[in-house]
N, C-alpha and C positions, 0 to 999 in steps of 0.2 A: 293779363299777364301770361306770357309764353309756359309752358311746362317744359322742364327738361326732363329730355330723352337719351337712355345712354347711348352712345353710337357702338356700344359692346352688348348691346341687349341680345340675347337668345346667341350670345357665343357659348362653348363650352372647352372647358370645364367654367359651366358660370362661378363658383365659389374662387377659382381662381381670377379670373379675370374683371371681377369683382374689387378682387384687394389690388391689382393691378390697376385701373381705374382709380382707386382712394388715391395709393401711392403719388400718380401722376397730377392728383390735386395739391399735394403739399409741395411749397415753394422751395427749391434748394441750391441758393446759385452758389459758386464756388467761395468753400470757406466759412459758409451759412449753411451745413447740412443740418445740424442738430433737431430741427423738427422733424424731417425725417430719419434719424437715427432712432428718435425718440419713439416715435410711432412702429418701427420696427422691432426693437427692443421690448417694446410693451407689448407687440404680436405674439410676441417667443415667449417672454414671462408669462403673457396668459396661459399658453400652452405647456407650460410648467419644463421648457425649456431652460437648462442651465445657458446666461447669455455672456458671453465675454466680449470686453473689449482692449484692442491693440491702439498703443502708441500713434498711428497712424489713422485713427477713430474707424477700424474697419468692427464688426461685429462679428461674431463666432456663434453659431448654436449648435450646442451637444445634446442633437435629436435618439435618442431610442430607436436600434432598431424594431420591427415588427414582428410581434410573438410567431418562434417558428421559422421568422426569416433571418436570423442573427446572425448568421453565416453568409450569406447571400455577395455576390459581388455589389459592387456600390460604386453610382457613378456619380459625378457630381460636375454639370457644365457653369460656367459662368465666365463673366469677361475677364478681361486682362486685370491684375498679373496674373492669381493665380489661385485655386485654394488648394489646402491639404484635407487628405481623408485620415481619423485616426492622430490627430496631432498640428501642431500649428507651424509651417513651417514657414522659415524667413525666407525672404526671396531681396534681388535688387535688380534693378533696372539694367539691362544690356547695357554697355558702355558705350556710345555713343560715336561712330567713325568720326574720322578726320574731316571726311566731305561735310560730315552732316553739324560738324559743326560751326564750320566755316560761314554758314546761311545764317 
């Protein structure tokens, strides 16, 4: 029997790319998230994360800042749309051109 081998072995930050790897093992095609919703959500609760969720089954966690850094600017990258720092904000989709709808 073959052994698996991660092809992310000795990257770093290993502890990240770690759960990155997990993630990428749970199945989640469109419409079918909930296994990983669930897996995620249960990352954050462990972490005594308050975890919320929106309408649109996106997840929220109200992490603590770092004793000392409470002040600190705060960036936060992720994909499209969008997130909010400090609060939840609603977003919509650009309206869509004339051209682009015509395809």
């Amino acid at each position: 029997m073959a052994s698996r081998t991660s092809v992310l072995a000795g990257v770093e930050p290993s502890a990240f790319w770690a759960h990155f790897e997990k993630l990428t093992t749970i199945a989640r095609p469109s419409r079918e998230e909930e296994p990983v919703i669930d897996y995620v959500r249960a990352w954050g609760e462990e972490r005594g994360y308050r975890v919320r969720q929106d309408e649109a089954r996106n997840l929220m966690f109200d992490v603590p800042a770092t004793e000392g850094r409470e002040s600190a600017p705060m960036v936060v990258r992720a994909p499209w749309p969008a997130w909010s720092i400090g609060g939840c904000a609603k977003w919509q989709r650009p309206a869509r051109s004339a051209r682009s709808r015509r395809r």
